[in-house]
Structure formats: structure tokens, C-alpha cells
MIDRENNU-506618 format. One record per residue (C-alpha): x, y, z. Coordinates in pm, whole numbers, plus 50000, padded with zeros to 5 digits. Layout:
# MIDRENNU-506618
XYZ...
***
This chain:
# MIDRENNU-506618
768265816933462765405845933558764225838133961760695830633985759665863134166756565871834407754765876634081755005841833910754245823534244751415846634218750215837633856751445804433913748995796434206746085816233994746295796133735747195826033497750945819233418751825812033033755715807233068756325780033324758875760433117761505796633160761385786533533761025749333602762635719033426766525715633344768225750833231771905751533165773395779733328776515794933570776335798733957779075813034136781295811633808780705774833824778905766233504776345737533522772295727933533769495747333700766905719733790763025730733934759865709233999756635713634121756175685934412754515704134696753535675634914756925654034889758715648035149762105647634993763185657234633766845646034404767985649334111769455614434010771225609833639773895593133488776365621933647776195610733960775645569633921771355573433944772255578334309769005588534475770175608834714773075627134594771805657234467769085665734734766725698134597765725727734848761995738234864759995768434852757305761535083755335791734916755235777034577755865738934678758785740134437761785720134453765215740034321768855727634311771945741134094774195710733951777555719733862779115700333551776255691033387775895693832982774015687732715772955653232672772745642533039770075617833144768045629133463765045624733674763965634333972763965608034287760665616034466760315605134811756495610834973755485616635316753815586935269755675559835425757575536335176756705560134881759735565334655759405567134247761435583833994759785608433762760725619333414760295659733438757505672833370758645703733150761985681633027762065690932686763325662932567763905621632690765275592732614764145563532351760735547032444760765524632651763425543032800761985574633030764655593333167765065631033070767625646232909769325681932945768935697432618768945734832471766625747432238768305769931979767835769331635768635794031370765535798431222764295803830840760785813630820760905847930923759145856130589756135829230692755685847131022755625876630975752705872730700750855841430818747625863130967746835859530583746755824330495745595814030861742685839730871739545826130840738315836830510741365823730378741185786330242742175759330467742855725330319744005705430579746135672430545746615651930889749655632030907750515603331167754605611031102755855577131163753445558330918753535587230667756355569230485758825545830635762635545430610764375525030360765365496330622761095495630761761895512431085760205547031198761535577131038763465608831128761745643631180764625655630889764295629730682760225635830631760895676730564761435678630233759775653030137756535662330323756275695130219756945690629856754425666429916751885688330044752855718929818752435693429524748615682229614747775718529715746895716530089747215746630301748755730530644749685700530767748435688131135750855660731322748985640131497750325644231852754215648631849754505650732223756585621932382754135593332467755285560632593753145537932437753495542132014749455525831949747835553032126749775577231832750415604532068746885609032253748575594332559750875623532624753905623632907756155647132755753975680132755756915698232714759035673532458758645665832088759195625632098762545616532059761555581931825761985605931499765155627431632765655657931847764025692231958765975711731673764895680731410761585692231494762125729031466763685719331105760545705031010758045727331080761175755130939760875735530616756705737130594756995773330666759285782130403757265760130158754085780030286752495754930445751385759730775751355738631086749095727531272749985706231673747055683931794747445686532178745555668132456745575684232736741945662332878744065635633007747515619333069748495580133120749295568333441752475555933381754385551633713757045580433578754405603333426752445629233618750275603033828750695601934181753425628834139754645634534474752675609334658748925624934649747145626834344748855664634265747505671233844745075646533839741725646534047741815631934394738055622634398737855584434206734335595034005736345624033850739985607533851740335581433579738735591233232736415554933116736955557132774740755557932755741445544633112743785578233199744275603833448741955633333405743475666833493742395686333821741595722633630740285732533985743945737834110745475769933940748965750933936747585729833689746235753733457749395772933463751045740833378748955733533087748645767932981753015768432961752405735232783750315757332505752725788632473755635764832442754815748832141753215779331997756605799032050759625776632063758205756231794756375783031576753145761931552750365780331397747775768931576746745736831821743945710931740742445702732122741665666232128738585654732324737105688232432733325672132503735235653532737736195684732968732765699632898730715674533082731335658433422729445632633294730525623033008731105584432954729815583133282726625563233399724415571933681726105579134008729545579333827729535614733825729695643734071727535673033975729065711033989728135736634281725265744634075723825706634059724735704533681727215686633466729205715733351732645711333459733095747633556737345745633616736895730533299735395759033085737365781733283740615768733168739615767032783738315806032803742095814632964743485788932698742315807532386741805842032537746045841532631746805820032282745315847532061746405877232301750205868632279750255851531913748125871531658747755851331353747225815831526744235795531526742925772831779740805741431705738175721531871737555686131895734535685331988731495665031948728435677332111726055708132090727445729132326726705761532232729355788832081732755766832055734545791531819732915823431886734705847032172734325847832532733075882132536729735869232450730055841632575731935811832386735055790632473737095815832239738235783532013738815799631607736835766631453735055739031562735105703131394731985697431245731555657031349727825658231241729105665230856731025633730885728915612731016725815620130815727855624630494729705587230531726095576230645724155587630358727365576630097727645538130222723695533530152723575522629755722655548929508719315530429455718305537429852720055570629936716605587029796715075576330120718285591630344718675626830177717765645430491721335631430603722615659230315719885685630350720205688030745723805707630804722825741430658720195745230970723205746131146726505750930976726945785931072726155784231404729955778331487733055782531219733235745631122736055722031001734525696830789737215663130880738185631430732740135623330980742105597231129739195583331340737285570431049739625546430926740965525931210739315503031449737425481231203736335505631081737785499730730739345529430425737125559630301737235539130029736145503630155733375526730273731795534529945729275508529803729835491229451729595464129261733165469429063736405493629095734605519228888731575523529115733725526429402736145552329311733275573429179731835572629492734715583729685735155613429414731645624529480732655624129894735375643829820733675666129593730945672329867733105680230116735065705129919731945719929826730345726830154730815755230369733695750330589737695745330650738265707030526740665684630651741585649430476743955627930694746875609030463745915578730263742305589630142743975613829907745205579629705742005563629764743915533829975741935504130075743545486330400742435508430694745335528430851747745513131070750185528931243752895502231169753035501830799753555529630565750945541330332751025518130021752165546129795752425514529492748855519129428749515553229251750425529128955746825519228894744785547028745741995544528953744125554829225746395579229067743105594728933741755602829327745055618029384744465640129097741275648929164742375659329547744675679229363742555697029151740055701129436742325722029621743585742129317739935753129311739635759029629742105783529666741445799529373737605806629378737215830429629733345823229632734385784529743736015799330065735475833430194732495828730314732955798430494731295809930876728595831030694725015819530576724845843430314727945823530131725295797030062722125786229924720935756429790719315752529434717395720329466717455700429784714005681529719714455664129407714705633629601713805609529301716695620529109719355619129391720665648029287721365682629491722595716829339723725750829514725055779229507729015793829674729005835429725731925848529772732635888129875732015915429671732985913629277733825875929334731945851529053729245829429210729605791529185727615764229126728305728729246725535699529155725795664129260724035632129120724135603429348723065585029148723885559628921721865568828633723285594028349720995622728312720735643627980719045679627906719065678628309717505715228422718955731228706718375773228812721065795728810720415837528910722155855528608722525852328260725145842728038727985815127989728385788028313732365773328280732465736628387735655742728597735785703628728733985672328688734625639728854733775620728562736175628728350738655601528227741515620128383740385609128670739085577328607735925585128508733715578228198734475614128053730665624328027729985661228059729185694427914731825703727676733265732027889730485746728003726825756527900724775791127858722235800528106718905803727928715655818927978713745794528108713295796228497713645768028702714415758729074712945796729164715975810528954714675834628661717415811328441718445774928413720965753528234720555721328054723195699428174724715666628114725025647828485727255621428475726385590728678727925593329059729615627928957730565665129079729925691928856731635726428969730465760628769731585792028781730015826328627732145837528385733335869628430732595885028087728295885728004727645874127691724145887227543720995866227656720315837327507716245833527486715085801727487710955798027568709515763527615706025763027482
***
């Protein structure tokens, strides 16, 4: 095991120090010839530190620890010790009467929930995605498509006796899943241990530890191996706002309130009830910023989704007056805050070329995903929540009112490239009460319903902007998701249902393929909108650009329930218009109304374009055009 020199104590107290986890936790090793367990943990204000394990009887003071009163860490070398033995570490305060045990903090592995104890456990793997790695800059880039499917892994699909299912046993099936429907990457809702299995991972103890309820470290490794070599990528949501304050957690570590806040307005988070972390002590940056690298380099993530970011903006956020305590400056800024999310991304992207970080978050702070040399958190993209929001809004009025609601549509592109937006579907909008994506959509009858949720989909894969669907709305399912039961894969016997899967799939086949429909995904110039003020016909058209040479595309949408006929709507060049999808047709479950193909662009100007088409618009459907590539001579048609 490498000493932690003069140097790491150094970073380590900065808050500057990306490698922790090589220094402290459990690391197998040989002292004096003897071979055995290094263990190391942070507990500067304890009195007295053990490690206690089922090698010495959970004993608490058998294996007493030494500490650096520099660095406030506690070091001791175990002889006999192997893989697969149990630990903790007995923590006695200066407090009197204080004693706790404490699952380690960088274990990289533990027991069972409920069960909390670590275990000693090495972390090689023989890995196969060499090919993935080297290369991923491309696919993860951010002109590059990103279709996005979010996956809670023990609810994805259940083992064949009902019970939660193994990391292996999801691989292959998950990525021939994915690879299948066309998606891009895959982002795990949060695999870090957590003790309690309802808060799906957001309630992190293990920052260090895949959860050990679907298998071990190297299970893990094999499944994100399998995604990579199916060339999927993968993406880790990762919380690092708060923790739980579970008695063998981080709370309370050592007997003072050591990664969490010590002042009570700052200390427990309202909304979830958890420990917030203290940014303002460099130990705890360091700490979180190891957290990062690890899962980014053991685990060959390609990027992390940070949950809850509007939550470490603002001091007081979910806070009422005189909850809060303002910054040196008399705002609400948390300053340690920012300052840990600039050395976040600005070390993620430094050491790991080709990743992307991700922001959850909610608000309108300014410059989420643009670079801290101008001053932004440094995050790649940003989730665009508004989208949401006003796009489930506007599609759960009934066709017959959404005339009167259209600004909820028309609004994003004032601001949809101020930031590099993710447009999500995410697990948030279906849990809670909150019902399906598809309970959602207003109807009077199956048909109505599942046309709706085409056109959501075909909006959202329209729009500027990464997209991310979590699992279940891509078979239109109608309970709302729980976390106990697996998805009701049955329904993909019923048409209606088999249909939305189709049509996910064919809305990423397009998406990757139409370079217009993604390259310009961050950049105004990639869009422009047609018609926007037709509000009496519910419907809206405009226009994808793509880079130079690439075909424009145009995407209309009738909200409608009417069918519309000889329907006029502008296009900027001449010459044949392919009709690459439509959500009508029957394949999908629709009523198979459309336009035969395609349709010429004529000489007749509309919608400020010099040239129009006369199309067919099929009641609650998506039309997507593309130029085609060879000009066929004018066709002049002149209305009188």
C-alpha cells in the first residue's frame, strides 16, 4: 500500500485530493513479510479508534488503530485477514459514553441490507471494453445523439422466483435490450449501497460500494463491461447533496458532527430529512471528490448524473424565513457549495477526457453546463425540468383546450440554448401519485390515449436537446412505477402497447441517423420554428439544421383531434419532402392516415418560406420530413 505522504495530507486538508480510496479504507497487503489488511479512517476528533470484525469475535478493543494527529487519521495493519472478512470500525468519542460502530466510509463493498458491516474485498477484473474506451469521446460528445434510457435495476425485471435480481443476470439481457430499442446509454439510478431500498439509492451510505443486494464489485464491473462492448454507454446518478443519518453512516462520525454541518439551520436537509454535507471543510470535498474518480475509474462510468444540485446552490432552499444562514456576502449562495462543483467537473474532465457530467438541477441559475473559465459550474448538460413540466402540462389539457395553453410549447426556444439541455422523462414523473406517462394523457378510449403519448414522445425527440426516457414509458405502461414489482412486460401482447415500443424504436433509429435531429442540439441556429401561432389549428411545425451538407428536417405536430387535408405548411427549398415517420400509422397503432411517402414542395409561399407543402395531418400525430438529397426540377403551382 503507497504511504499517504506530506503531499496528500496537503491536498487532503485543501480539499483538492481525487484518490482518497488508494489510501484509506481496507487494502490487502504484506507488512514485515506478514501478509494481511491495511485499514485507514478519517476520525479526527475520536478519542479512540478499532477495527472490530468477525476475525477477532467483534471485539471492540482488540485491534486498537494509531493516529496521525496531522491528518486526524486512524491507521492499523491486521495480519491474517482475507477476502471476505466482515469489519467496522469501533469509534469511541471524547465525548463521554460515546461509542458506535461505523461501516467504512470508502469500504468498497458490505454486507446484505439490513446488515451494515464492511467487507474486505479486491477490485480486479479483467476487463473487455478496451475497444469502447478508447473511442467513446465520439458517441459521448455532445453533437453526438444521446438517447438516454434510466433504469431502477432491481424493478427492471425480476428473477424467476420474484426476488431482486443479480447485476449478471440483468447484462445481457439489458443491453440487448437497449441495443434492440436504439438508446445510446443507460443511467442506473443510484447503485451505491443505501440502507433503506424505497429511497432507490438517493439515500447513499456506501459512497465507495456498488450495493451488494444484486451481487458483488466485479458483478458490477461485468455489467457495465457488457454495455460497453454492446456500445452502450453508462451513465452513474450520484448524490453527493446529502447522506442518511443512519447511526453507522457518516452522521456523528467520530462524535462531532465531522461531514455534515455542525450549525442545525444548515445540518439536516427538509425535504428528505438527511444530513447535508459540510463543503466548507476541505476533508470533505476530498472525500467526495475520491467518491467521483472512483466510480469514473474503477468502474469505467462514462459520466455521473448529480442529483439535487439546486439544493447545494441555495442556502435557502426548502427553507422558510430565519431557517437559513446567509453567506459572508449576506446572500443565499452557498459559496463551499459552488466551489466544490467547479473542482468536481474541472478534475472529472481534466483526468477522464471523453466523460460527461450531468446536472440535476431545477432553477435558473445561470451557466450550469458551460465552463468555469467564464464563469459556469463546468457541468457538460443540464436537465431541462421546464421542458417537462410545460410539455406534460400542455399534453394532459384535452385537445379541444390546449389552443388556449400553447405558450406552454412556444416558450422553451427563448431559452433552450442558454445551457446544453437534457430533455427527461424521468423517474420522478411517475411515482408518488403521480400516475404513468400514459395515465397522463387525456382520452376518451385506448386509441386517444396512446396517440397522445406518441405525439409526447414525438415532441420530445423533436426538440433540441439530449432526451432521456426512464423504463416503462417506452411500453406505454399504465400502473405508475414501483420499485417492488417488475415492469409488466405482458402488455407488449396488446398492439397498442407493442406499437409505443415500436415507435420508441423508430424514434431513436432517426435520431441517430439524421444528423440535422442532433448535431446541433446546444446551438440556436439548429432550429427554427415554421408556425408557432396557428393557435386555432393546434398545430406547430419547424425546422432541425444540422452541420454543413446535412439535409434539413421538418417535424409538424397536430394536437389536435381533428384530421386536416390539403394542410399548408412552408418549407425553404424546393423539391421532394420524404415522410420518414408518422405516428399514425397502423404499425403503430394508429389510423394509417398520411402522405403516401412524402410530398413535393411547391411554389406557393407560406409561413414566410418562398415554398409550402400540402399535407395530410393525421389527428393527434407526428409528421417527420426530411429534404431529399437529390433536387428534382420545380414543381410550379400558382394559386389564383
Amino acid at each position: 500500500m503507497t504511504s499517504f505522504g506530506e503531499q496528500d495530507a496537503y491536498l487532503f486538508r485543501e480539499g483538492t485530493h481525487t484518490r482518497l480510496h488508494d489510501f484509506l479504507g481496507a487494502h490487502l497487503g504484506e507488512q514485515d513479510k506478514s501478509a494481511g489488511c491495511f485499514f485507514s479512517v478519517w476520525a479526527p476528533n475520536a478519542a479512540e479508534v478499532s477495527v472490530t470484525g468477525d476475525f477477532n469475535g467483534w471485539e471492540a478493543d482488540a485491534a486498537p488503530m494509531e493516529l496521525d494527529e496531522t491528518t486526524g487519521i486512524w491507521s492499523r495493519f491486521e495480519p491474517g485477514i482475507r477476502d471476505g472478512n466482515l469489519y467496522k470500525y469501533h469509534v469511541r468519542s471524547r465525548l463521554k459514553g460515546y461509542r458506535v460502530d461505523k461501516s467504512d466510509p470508502f469500504g468498497v463493498y458490505r454486507e446484505l441490507p439490513p446488515e451494515t458491516a464492511s467487507i474486505v474485498w479486491p477490485l480486479d477484473y479483467d476487463w473487455s471494453d478496451a475497444a469502447w474506451m478508447s473511442c467513446r469521446e465520439t458517441p459521448n460528445a455532445l453533437d453526438a445523439p444521446w438517447s438516454i434510457y434510466e433504469v431502477h435495476l432491481g424493478s427492471w425485471r425480476r428473477s424467476t422466483d420474484g426476488t431482486e435480481p443479480r447485476y449478471r443476470e440483468l447484462a445481457r439481457a439489458l443491453a440487448d435490450y437497449v441495443v434492440d430499442l436504439g438508446f445510446t446509454h443507460v443511467e442506473l439510478l443510484p447503485v451505491m449501497e443505501h440502507p433503506y431500498y424505497p429511497s432507490w439509492g438517493y439515500q447513499t451510505t456506501g459512497y465507495f460500494a456498488p450495493t451488494s443486494r444484486y451481487g458483488t464489485p466485479q458483478d458490477f464491473m461485468y455489467l457495465v463491461d457488457l454495455l460497453h462492448q454492446a456500445g452502450i454507454g453508462v451513465i452513474l446518478d450520484w448524490v453527493p447533496s446529502h447522506c442518511p443519518s443512519d447511526a453507522h453512516g457518516l452522521g456523528f462520525f467520530d462524535g462531532t458532527y465531522l461531514f455534515e454541518h455542525a450549525d442545525p439551520k444548515r445540518r439536516i436537509h427538509p425535504d428528505w430529512d438527511s444530513l447535508e454535507f459540510n463543503y466548507a471543510r476541505g476533508e470533505v470535498q476530498s472525500f467526495l471528490l475520491s467518491s467521483a474518480t472512483f466510480w469514473l475509474d474503477y468502474y469505467h462510468a462514462d459520466g455521473l448524473r448529480v442529483d439535487a444540485v439546486a439544493s447545494m446552490l441555495y442556502l435557502d432552499y426548502s427553507r422558510g424565513e430565519g431557517g437559513w444562514t446567509p453567506n459572508r456576502f449576506g446572500g443565499h449562495e452557498d459559496l463551499e457549495a459552488i466551489d466544490f462543483l467547479h473542482r468536481f467537473n474541472v478534475s472529472s474532465y481534466r483526468d477522464r477526457p471523453g466523460i460527461q457530467t450531468i446536472a440535476e438541477e431545477s432553477t435558473a441559475w445561470p451557466l450550469v453546463s458551460h465552463p468555469t473559465h467564464v464563469g459556469g459550474l463546468g457541468f457538460g448538460m443540464k436537465w431541462d425540468m421546464g421542458f417537462m413540466h410545460d410539455t406534460l402540462n400542455y399534453l394532459k389539457e384535452e385537445p379541444r383546450h390546449r389552443k388556449f395553453h400553447q405558450e406552454k410549447l412556444t416558450f422553451r426556444p427563448t431559452y433552450a440554448f442558454s445551457e446544453n439541455f437534457m430533455l427527461p422523462l424521468s423517474h420522478d414523473e411517475v411515482v408518488h401519485g403521480k400516475g404513468s406517462l400514459l395515465t397522463k394523457m387525456p382520452g376518451d378510449d385506448d386509441w386517444e390515449q396512446f396517440a397522445n403519448l406518441r405525439l409526447l414522445y414525438a415532441y420530445m425527440w423533436g426538440q433540441p436537446g439530449k432526451k432521456l426516457l426512464f423504463m416503462g414509458g417506452e411500453i406505454g405502461q399504465r400502473p405508475e412505477w414501483d420499485h417492488d414489482q417488475a415492469l409488466e412486460w405482458f402488455v407488449l401482447d396488446e398492439p397498442l402497447h407493442k406499437g409505443i415500443q415500436d415507435w420508441v424504436r423508430d424514434l431513436n433509429r432517426f435520431y441517430k441517423s439524421e444528423a440535422a435531429s442532433h448535431e446541433k442540439d446546444f446551438a440556436a441556429d439548429g432550429f427554427e420554428w415554421v408556425n408557432c401561432r396557428n393557435t386555432g389549428t393546434n398545430v406547430l411545425s419547424f425546422l432541425r439544421k444540422g452541420k454543413k451538407n446535412t439535409r434539413p428536417l421538418l417535424l409538424v405536430y397536430n394536437f389536435s383531434t381533428e384530421l386536416y387535408r390539403d394542410f399548408r405548411v412552408g418549407v425553404p427549398i424546393v423539391g421532394r419532402w420524404d415522410e420518414l415517420l408518422n405516428s399514425d400509422s397502423d404499425h403503430y397503432g394508429g389510423r394509417g392516415e398520411g402522405n403516401l411517402g412524402g410530398a413535393d414542395a411547391e411554389d406557393v409561399p407560406c409561413d414566410e418560406h418562398p415554398y409550402s407543402l400540402s399535407l395530410t395531418l393525421p389527428a393527434l400525430g407526428a409528421l417527420f420530413f426530411g429534404a431529399a438529397s437529390e433536387r428534382p426540377k420545380r414543381t410550379t403551382i400558382r394559386r389564383k
